[in-house]
C-alpha positions as CSV (number, residue, x, y, z in Angstrom):
1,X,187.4,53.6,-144.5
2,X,190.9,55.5,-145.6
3,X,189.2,58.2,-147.0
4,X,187.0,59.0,-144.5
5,X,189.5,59.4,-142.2
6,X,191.4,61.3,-144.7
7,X,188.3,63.8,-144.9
8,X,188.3,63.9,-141.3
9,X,191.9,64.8,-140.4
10,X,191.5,67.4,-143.5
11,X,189.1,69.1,-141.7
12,X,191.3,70.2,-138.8
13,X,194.0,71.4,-140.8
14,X,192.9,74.9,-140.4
15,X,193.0,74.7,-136.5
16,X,196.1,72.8,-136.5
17,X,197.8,75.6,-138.7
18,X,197.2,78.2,-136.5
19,X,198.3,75.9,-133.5
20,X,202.0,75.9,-135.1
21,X,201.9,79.1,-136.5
22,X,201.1,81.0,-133.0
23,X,203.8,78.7,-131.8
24,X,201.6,77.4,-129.0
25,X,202.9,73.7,-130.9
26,X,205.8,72.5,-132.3
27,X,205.9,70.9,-135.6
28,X,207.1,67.8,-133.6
29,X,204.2,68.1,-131.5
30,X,201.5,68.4,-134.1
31,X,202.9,65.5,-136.5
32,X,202.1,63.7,-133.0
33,X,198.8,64.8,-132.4
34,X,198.1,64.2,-136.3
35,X,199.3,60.4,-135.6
36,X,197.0,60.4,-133.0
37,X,194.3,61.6,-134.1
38,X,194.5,59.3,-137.3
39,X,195.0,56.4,-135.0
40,X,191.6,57.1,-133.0
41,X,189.4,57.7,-136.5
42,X,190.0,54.3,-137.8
43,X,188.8,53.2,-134.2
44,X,185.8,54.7,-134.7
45,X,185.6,53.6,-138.6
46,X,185.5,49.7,-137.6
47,X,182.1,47.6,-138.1
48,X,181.9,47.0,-134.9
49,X,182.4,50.1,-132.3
50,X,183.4,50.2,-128.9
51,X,182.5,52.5,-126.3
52,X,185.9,52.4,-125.0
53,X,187.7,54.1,-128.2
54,X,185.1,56.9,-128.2
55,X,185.9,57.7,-124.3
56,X,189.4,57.1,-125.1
57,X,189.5,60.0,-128.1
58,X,187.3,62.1,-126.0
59,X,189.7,62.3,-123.0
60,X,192.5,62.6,-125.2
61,X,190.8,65.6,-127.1
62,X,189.9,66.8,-123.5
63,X,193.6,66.7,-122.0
64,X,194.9,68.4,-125.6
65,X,192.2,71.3,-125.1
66,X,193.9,71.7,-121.2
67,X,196.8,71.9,-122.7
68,X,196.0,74.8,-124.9
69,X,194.8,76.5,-122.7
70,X,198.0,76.2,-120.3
71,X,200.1,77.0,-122.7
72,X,198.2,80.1,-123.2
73,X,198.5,81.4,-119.7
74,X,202.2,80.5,-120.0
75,X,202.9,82.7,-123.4
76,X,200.3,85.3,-122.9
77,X,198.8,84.7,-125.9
78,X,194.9,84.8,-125.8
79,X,194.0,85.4,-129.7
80,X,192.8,83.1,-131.8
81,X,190.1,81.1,-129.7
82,X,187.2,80.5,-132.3
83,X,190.0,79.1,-134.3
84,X,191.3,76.6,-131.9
85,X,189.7,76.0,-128.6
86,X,186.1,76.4,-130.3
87,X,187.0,73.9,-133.0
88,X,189.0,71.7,-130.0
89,X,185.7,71.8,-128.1
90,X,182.8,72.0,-130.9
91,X,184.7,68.1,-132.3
92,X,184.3,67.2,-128.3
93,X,180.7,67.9,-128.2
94,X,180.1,65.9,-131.6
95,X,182.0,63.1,-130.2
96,X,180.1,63.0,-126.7
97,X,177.0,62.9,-129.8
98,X,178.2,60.1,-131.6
99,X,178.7,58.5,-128.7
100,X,175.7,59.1,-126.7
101,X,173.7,57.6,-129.9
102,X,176.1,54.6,-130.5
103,X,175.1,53.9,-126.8
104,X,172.0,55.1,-125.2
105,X,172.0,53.5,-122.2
106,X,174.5,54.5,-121.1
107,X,174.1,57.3,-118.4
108,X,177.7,58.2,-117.8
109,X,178.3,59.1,-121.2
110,X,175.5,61.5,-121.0
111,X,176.3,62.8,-117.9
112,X,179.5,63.3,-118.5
113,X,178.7,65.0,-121.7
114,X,176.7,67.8,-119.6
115,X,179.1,68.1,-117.3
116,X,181.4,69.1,-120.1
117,X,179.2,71.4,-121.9
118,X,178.7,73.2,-118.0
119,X,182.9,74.0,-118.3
120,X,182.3,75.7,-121.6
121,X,179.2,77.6,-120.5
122,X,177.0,76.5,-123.6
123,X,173.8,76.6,-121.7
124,X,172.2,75.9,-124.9
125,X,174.0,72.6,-125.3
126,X,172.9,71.6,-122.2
127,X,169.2,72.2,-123.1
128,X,169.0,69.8,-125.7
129,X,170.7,67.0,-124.2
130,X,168.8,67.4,-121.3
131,X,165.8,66.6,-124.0
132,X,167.4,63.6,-125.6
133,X,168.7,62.3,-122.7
134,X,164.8,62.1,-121.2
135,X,163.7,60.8,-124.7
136,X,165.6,58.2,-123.9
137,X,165.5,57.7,-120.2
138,X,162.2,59.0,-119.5
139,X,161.3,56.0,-116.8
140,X,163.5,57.5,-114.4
141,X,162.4,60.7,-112.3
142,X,165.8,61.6,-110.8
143,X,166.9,62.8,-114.0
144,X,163.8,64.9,-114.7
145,X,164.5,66.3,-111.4
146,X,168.4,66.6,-112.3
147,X,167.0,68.5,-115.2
148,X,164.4,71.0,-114.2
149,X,167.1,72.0,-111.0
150,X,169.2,72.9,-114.0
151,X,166.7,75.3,-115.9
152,X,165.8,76.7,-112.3
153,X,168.7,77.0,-110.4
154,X,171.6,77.4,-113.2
155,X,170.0,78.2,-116.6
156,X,168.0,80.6,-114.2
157,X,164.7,79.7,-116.6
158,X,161.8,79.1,-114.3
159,X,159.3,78.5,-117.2
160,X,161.4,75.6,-119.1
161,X,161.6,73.9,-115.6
162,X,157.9,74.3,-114.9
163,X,157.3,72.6,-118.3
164,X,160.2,69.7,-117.5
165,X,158.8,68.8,-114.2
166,X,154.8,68.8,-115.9
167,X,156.1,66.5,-118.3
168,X,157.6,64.4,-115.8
169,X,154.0,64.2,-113.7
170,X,152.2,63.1,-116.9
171,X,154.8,60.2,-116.8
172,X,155.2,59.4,-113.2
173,X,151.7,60.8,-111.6
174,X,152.2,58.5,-108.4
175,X,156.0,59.8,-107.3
176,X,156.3,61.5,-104.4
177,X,159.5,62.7,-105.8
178,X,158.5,64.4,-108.7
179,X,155.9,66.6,-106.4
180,X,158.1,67.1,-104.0
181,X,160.9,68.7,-105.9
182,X,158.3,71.0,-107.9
183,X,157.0,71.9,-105.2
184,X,160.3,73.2,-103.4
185,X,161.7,74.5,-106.8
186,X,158.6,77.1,-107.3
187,X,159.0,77.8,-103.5
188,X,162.9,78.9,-104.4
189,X,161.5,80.8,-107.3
190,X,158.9,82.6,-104.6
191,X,161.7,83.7,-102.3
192,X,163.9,84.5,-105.4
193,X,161.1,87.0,-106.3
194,X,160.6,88.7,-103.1
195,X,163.9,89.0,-102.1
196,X,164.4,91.2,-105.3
197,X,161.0,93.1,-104.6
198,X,162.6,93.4,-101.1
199,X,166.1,94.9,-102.8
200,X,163.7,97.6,-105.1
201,X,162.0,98.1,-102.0
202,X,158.7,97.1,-102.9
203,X,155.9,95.4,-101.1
204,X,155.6,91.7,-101.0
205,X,152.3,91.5,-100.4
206,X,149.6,90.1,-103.1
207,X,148.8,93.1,-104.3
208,X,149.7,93.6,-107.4
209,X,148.1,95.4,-110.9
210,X,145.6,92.9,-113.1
211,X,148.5,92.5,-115.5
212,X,151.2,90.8,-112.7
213,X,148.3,87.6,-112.0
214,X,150.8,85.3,-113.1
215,X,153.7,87.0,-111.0
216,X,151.3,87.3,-107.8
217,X,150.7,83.4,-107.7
218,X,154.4,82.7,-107.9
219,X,155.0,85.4,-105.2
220,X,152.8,84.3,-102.5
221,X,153.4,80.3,-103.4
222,X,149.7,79.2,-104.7
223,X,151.9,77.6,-107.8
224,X,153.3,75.2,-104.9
225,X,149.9,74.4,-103.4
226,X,148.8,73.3,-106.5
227,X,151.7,71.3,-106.7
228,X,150.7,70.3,-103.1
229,X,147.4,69.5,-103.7
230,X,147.7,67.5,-106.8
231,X,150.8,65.2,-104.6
232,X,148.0,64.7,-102.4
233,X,146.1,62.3,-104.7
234,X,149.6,60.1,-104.6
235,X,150.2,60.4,-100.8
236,X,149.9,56.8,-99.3
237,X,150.6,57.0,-95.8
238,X,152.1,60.3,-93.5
239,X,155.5,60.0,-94.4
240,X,155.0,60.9,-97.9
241,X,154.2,64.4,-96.4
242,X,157.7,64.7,-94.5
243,X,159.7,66.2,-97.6
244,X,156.9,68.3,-98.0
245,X,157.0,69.9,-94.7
246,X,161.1,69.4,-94.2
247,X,160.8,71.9,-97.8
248,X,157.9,74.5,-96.2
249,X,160.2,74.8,-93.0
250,X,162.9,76.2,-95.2
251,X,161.3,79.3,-96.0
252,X,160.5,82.0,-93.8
253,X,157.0,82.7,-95.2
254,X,155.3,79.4,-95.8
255,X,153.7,79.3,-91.9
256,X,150.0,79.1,-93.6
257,X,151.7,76.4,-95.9
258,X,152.8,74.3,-92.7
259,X,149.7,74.5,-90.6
260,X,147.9,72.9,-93.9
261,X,150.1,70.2,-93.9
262,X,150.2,69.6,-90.4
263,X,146.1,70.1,-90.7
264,X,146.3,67.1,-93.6
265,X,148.6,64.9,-91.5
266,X,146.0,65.1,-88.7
267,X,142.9,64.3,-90.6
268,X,143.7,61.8,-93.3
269,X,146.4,59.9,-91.3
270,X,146.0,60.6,-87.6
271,X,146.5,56.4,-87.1
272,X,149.8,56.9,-88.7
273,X,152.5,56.7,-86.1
274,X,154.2,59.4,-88.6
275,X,151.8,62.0,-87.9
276,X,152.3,61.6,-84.1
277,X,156.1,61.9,-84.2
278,X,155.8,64.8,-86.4
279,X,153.6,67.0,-84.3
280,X,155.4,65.9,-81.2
281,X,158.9,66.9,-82.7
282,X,157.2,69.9,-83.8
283,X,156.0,71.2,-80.4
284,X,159.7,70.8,-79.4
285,X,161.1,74.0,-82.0
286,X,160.4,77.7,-80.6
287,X,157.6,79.3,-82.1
288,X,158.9,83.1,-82.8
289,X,155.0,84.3,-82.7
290,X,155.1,82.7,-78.4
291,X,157.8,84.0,-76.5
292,X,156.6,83.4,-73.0
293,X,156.6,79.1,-73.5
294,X,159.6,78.2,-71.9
295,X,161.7,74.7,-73.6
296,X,160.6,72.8,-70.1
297,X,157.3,73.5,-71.1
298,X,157.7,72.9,-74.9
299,X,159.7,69.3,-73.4
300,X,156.3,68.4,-71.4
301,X,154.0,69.4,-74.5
302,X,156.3,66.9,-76.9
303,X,156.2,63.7,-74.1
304,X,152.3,65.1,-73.2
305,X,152.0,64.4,-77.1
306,X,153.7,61.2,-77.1
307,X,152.2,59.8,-74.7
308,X,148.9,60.5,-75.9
309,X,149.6,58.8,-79.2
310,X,151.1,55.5,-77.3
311,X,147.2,55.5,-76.1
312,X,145.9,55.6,-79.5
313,X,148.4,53.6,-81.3
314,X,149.9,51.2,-78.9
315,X,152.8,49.6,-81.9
316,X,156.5,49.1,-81.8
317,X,157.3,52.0,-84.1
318,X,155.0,54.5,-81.5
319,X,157.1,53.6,-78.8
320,X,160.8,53.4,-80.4
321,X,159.7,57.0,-82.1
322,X,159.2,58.3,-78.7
323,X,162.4,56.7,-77.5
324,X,164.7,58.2,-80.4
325,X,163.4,61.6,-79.5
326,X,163.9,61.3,-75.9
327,X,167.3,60.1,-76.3
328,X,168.0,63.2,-79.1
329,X,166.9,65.7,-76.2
330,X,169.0,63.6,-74.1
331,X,172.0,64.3,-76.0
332,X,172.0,68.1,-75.2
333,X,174.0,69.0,-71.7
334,X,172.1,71.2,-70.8
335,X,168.8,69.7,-70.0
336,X,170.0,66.3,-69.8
337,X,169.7,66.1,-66.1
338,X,166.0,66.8,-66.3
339,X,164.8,64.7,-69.0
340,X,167.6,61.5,-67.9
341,X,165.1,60.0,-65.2
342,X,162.1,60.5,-67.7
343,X,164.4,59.0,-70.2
344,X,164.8,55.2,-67.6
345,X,160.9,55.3,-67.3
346,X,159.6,55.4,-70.4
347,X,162.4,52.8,-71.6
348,X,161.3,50.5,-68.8
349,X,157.6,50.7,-69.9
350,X,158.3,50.0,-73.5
351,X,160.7,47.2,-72.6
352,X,158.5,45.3,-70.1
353,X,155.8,45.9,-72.9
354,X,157.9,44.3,-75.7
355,X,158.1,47.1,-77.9
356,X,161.7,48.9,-77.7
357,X,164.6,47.4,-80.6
358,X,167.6,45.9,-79.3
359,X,170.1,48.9,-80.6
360,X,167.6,51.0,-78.6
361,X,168.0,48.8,-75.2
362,X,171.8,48.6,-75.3
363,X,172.0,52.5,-75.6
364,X,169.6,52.4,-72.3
365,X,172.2,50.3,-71.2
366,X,175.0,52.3,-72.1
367,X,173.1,55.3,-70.2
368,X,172.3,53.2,-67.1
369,X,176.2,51.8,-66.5
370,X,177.1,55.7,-66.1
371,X,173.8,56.5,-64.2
372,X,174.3,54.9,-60.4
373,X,171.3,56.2,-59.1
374,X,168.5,55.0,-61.6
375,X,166.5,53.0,-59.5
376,X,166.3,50.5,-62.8
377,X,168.9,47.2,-61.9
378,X,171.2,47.0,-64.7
379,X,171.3,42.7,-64.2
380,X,167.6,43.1,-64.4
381,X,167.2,44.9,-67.4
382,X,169.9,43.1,-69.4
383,X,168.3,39.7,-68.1
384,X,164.9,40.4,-69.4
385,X,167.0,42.0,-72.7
386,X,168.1,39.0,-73.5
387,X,165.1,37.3,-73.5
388,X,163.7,39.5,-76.2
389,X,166.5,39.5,-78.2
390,X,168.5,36.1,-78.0
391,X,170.5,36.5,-81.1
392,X,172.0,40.0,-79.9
393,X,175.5,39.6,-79.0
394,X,176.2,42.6,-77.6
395,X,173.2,42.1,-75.2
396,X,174.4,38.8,-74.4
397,X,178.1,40.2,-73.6
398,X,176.7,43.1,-71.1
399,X,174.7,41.0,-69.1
400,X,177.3,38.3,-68.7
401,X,179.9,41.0,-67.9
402,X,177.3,42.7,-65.3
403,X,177.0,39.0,-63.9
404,X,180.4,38.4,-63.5
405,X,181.6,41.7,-61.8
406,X,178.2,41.5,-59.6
407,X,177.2,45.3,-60.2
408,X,174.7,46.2,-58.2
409,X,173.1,49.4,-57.9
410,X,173.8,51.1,-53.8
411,X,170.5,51.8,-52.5
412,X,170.0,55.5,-52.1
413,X,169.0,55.2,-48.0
414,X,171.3,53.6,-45.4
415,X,169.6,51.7,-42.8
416,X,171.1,51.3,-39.5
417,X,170.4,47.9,-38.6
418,X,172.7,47.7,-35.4
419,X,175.7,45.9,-37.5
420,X,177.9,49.1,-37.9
421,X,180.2,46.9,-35.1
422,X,180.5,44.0,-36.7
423,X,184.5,43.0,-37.8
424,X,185.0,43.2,-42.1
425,X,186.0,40.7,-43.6
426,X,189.6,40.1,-44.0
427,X,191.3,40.2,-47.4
428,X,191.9,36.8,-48.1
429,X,188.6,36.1,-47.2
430,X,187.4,38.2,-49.8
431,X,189.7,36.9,-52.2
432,X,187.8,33.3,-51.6
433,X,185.0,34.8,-51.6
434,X,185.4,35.9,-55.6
435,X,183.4,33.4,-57.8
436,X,185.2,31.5,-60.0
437,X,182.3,29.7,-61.5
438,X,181.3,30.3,-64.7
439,X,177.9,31.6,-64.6
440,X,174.3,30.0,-66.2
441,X,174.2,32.9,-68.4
442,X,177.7,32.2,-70.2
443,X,176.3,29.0,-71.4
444,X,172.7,30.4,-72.1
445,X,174.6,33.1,-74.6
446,X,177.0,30.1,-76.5
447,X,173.5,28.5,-76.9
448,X,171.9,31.1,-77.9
449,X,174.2,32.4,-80.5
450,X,176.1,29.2,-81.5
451,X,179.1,28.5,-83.2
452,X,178.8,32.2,-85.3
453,X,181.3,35.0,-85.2
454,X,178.9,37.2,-82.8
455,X,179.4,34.9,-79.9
456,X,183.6,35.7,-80.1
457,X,182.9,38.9,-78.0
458,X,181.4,36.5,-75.5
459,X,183.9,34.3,-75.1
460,X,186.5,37.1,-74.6
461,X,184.5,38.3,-72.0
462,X,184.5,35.9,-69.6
463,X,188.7,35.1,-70.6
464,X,189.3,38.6,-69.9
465,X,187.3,38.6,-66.5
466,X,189.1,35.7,-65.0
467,X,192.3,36.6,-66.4
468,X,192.3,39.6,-64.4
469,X,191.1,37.5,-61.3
470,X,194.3,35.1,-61.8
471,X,196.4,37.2,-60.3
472,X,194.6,37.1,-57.0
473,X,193.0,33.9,-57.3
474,X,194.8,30.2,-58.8
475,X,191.9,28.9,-59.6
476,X,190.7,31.5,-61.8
477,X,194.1,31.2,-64.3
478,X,192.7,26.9,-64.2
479,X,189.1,28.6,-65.2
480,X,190.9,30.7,-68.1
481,X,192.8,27.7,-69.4
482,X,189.0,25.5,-69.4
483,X,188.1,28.3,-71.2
484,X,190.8,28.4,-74.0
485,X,190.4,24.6,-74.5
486,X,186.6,24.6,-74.9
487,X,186.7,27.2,-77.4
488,X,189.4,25.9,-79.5
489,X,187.3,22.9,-79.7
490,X,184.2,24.9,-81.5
491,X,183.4,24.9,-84.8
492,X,185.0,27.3,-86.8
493,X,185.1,30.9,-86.6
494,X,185.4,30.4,-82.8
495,X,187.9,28.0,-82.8
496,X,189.9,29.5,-85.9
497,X,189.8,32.6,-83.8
498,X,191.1,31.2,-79.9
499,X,193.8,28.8,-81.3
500,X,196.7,31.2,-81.8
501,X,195.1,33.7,-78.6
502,X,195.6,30.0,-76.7
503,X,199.1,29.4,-77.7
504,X,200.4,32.7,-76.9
505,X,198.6,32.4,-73.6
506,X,200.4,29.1,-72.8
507,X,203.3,30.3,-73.5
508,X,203.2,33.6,-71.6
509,X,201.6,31.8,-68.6
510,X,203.8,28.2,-68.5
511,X,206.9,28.9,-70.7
512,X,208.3,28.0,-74.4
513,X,208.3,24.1,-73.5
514,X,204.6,24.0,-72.7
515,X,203.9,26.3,-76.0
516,X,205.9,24.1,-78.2
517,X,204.1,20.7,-76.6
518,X,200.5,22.4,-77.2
519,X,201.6,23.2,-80.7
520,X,202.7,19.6,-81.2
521,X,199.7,18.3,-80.0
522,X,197.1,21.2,-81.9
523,X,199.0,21.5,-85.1
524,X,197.3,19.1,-87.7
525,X,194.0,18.7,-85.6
526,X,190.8,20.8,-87.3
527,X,190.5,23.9,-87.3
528,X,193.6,24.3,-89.3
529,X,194.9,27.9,-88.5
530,X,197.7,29.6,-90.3
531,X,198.1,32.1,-87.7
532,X,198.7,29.1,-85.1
533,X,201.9,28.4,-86.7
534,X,203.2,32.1,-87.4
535,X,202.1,32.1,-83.4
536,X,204.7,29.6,-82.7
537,X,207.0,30.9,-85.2
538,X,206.7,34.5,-83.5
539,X,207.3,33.0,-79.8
540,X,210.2,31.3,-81.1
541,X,211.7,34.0,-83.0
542,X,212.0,36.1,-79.7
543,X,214.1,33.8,-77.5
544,X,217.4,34.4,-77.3
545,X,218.7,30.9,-78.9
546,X,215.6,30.2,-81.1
547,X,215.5,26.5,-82.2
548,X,215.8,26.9,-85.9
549,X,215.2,23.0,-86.7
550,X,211.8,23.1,-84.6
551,X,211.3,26.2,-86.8
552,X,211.9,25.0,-89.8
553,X,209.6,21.9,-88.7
554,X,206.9,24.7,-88.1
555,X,207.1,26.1,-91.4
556,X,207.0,22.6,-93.2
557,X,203.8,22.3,-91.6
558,X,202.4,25.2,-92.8
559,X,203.6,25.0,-95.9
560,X,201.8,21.4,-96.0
561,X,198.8,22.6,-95.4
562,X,198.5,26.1,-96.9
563,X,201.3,26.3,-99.4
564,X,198.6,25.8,-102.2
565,X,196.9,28.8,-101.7
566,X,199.3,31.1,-100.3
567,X,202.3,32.4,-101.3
568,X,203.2,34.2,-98.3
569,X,203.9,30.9,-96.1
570,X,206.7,30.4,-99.2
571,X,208.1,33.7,-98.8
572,X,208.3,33.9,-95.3
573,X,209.8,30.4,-95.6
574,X,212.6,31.6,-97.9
575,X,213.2,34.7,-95.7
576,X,214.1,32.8,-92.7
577,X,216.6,30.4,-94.6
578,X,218.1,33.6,-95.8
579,X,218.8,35.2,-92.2
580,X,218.3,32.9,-89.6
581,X,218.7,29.4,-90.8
582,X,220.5,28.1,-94.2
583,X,220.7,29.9,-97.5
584,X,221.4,26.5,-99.6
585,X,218.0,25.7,-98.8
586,X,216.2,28.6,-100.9
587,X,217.0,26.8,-104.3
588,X,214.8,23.7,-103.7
589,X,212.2,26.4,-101.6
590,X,211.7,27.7,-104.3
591,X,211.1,25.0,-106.9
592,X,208.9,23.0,-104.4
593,X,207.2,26.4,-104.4
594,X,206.6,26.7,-107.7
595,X,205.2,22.9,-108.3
596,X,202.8,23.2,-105.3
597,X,201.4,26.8,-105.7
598,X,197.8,27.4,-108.1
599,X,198.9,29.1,-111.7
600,X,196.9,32.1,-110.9
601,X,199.8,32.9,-107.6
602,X,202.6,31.3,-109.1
603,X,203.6,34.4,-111.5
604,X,203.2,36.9,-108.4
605,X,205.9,34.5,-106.1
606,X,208.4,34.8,-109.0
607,X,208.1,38.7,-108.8
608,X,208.4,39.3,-104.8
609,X,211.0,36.3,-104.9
610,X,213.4,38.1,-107.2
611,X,212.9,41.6,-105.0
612,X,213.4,39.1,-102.0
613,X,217.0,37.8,-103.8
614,X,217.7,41.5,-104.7
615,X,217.2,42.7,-101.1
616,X,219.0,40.2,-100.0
């Protein structure tokens, strides 16, 4: 083993010579990186390798060549490169080799290794570990795609990324992926060419001599249509022609290209819902070559299209396609207020017929809280939302807040019935005449949803609704109390969740001797909350004359029934008898602390307790 790594280190004498003798290193500093470097070989010389020592000596080499190349810029000196950067980054490249054969597998070795190989510009490099990485990894088509992008796009080689991508089809003939990405790289190399036949101010027209064949196919795209057509023997369903069209739309001469397409999506999938949304989407962009067709008329061609397809294809997907487009022309200012009413109709049709999604409905919703005059009853749409979707909480929590503040759309005529005399009602009368009931619909959510975390929002609802009506009405604050007590008593997360909101209620609403009774009473019943007794803790805290015994009592508690797992119950314990209650007490905190808490938390309450001592 010693005298390989002799033979090693011998061999970069030379480079680290002329590091010390252009002064760009001390002799301090190379004895260090000789130690080093010594240090790291007989890593690599043991029986059984790890990856970790090779990524370790590759970084280090890596930082050592930045180094270099800083001190360089900082002396000026900018001889003597083949000598020591080239031999700094030619034992890099043999040690991303090593490693990349020592372990195969793994992808961010080789990865990494190109990405190092791109900073020193050997293009050459990159070549062939493109080829042994796909020798290896040849099951997965992103990295033939990662490679033939290269030889296009960087290594500017259009032939060595034909032949990639060719090679990748004979492995993966079904992937849409593979197609797809030829087919938009020889597009790029199309426009590459007549853009530069454009700059020499020649014709890009397929006109070319007998001896230019190959140059006229790639010029007018027939290599892509091949492409095309042989991706049409994998396509399964329309949306396997998407990237091929989303590619085609990128280029300003590919118009034949996309009317075959569109042409193929028609014929061999015209059931798809796909195709429909496609060609309706379509008739929405401005066609350059029709000037006079206005967007209100492209708008009617798109929903005339739509609704033609929900004829033909009468699914969930038709209908929520048609939706998501209405609601993305929606989104623009400008014609909003024409297409809002058309907008409410259609989402009323594919709601009464079961097929719009329940993210789809609530943004209805949204729209038809801010829309007064609709004509669509926000109660009645919410109420027949629910019914389709009864595990939606949001649904649940805008139809019970709709209930509760009685929103009701004005009617758009006033009719005089001969009552314009008649007295209002007087204030009070009003007041009364607020509902304090909970409504059917409350209780139809908590059933619906359960004990679960989506049913919180529910709950806070109707709190917050009566909450604001306590002020006006007495009953309303007993409502808000019933409230708080039934949902303390659900199963957790509800209960976990309302226990501290109900103790800080109580004490805001009746005063510290109530609070401290309902904490007496709530402490060691299930759920257990730890935030219930910082609650308590808090309230206290803030008086002027805080009850330090109760306190302490409080923290006992807590300490009972969480000190196991939590060290922060301890600390905070400790903190108090520091500044608010007895510092003799912190000695035997802290030993009851250390015999109660697991192993694994013990170690980190030693540490914060000795910064807690210090601070103190």
């Amino acid at each position: 083993m010693a005298e390989f790594v002799d033979l090693r280190l011998e061999e970069m004498l030379p480079e680290l010579e002329e590091m010390q003798r252009v002064e760009l290193f001390t002799e301090q500093e190379i004895k260090a990186v000789v130690k080093k470097r010594r240090d790291f070989e007989y890593k690599l010389q043991k029986h059984t390798k790890a990856k970790e020592d090779y990524l370790k000596y590759i970084q280090y080499e890596i930082n050592l060549l930045m180094l270099v190349r800083l001190r360089r810029n900082r002396t000026g000196f900018q001889f003597k490169k083949p000598e020591i950067d080239h031999a700094i980054g030619n034992r890099i490249n043999k040690m991303f080799m090593y490693a990349t054969s020592r372990f195969p597998s793994d992808l961010k070795i080789w990865l990494s290794h190109i990405e190092f190989c791109k900073r020193m510009r050997w293009t050459s490099s990159i070549t062939r570990i493109f080829v042994r990485l796909l020798a290896v990894k040849s099951n997965e088509p992103s990295l033939w795609i990662m490679a033939a992008k290269w030889e296009f796009e960087e290594n500017g080689s259009a032939a060595n990324g034909r032949g990639l991508l060719l090679r990748a089809l004979r492995f993966h003939p079904e992937s849409i992926q593979l197609y797809t990405e030829a087919f938009r790289l020889e597009l790029l190399e199309a426009d590459r060419l007549r853009k530069r036949r454009q700059v020499l101010g020649l014709s890009c027209e397929p006109d070319l001599p007998d001896n230019e064949t190959d140059t006229d196919n790639i010029l007018d795209g027939r290599v892509a249509v091949l492409f095309y057509n042989d991706a049409k023997k994998a396509v399964k369903s329309a949306a396997d022609l998407l990237p091929f069209l989303a590619v085609a739309k990128e280029f300003d001469f590919t118009a034949e290209l996309q009317a075959t397409i569109f042409r193929d999506m028609q014929v061999e999938h015209s059931e798809d819902e796909i195709t429909w949304d496609t060609i309706a989407r379509h008739a929405l962009e401005k066609d350059p070559n029709d000037k006079e067709m206005k967007l209100k008329d492209r708008i009617e061609l798109c929903c005339s299209t739509y609704e033609e397809a929900i004829e033909r294809i009468d699914t969930p997907k038709m209908w929520q396609l048609y939706v998501d487009t209405l609601f993305v022309l929606g989104e623009n200012e400008i014609i909003r207020p024409k297409i809002r009413q058309r907008i409410h109709h259609v989402c009323y049709r594919a709601l009464t017929n079961r097929k719009l999604s329940d993210q789809q409905l609530i943004d209805w919703t949204n729209m038809l809280e801010s829309d007064q005059f609709s004509g669509y009853q926000l109660k009645t749409v919410l109420t027949e939302g629910v019914k389709q979707f009864p595990k939606n909480a949001t649904l649940w929590t805008k139809a019970l807040k709709a209930e509760l503040e009685q929103k009701e759309e004005e009617p758009l005529f006033q009719i005089d019935t001969g009552a314009a005399d008649e007295p209002e009602p007087a204030a009070d009368e009003e007041a009364t005449a607020v509902s304090i009931e909970l409504p059917a619909v409350f209780w139809e959510a908590i059933k619906a949803l359960g004990s679960t975390s989506d049913s919180i929002a529910v709950w806070e609802t109707a709190i917050e609704h009566f909450e604001a009506l306590s002020n006006q009405n007495s009953k309303a604050l007993q409502t808000v109390e019933n409230l708080y007590q039934k949902a303390v008593n659900v199963e957790p997360p509800i209960g976990k969740h309302f226990k501290p909101l109900y103790l800080n209620w109580v004490a805001t609403r009746k005063g510290r001797e109530e609070a401290q009774q309902l904490y007496q009473s709530q402490a060691s019943l299930p759920p257990l909350v730890l935030d219930f007794h910082y609650t308590i803790i808090d309230l206290e805290l803030k008086e002027a004359h805080p009850n330090v015994e109760f306190i302490r009592k409080v923290y006992e508690k807590a300490a009972m029934q969480f000190g196991q797992k939590n060290k922060e119950i301890w600390l905070r314990f400790i903190r108090f008898e520091l500044e608010r209650g007895d510092p003799t007490r912190v000695g035997n905190l802290h030993h009851r602390a250390k015999m109660t808490l697991d192993r694994t938390l013990a170690d980190d309450f030693l540490v914060q307790y000795t910064l807690l001592q210090l601070q103190a």
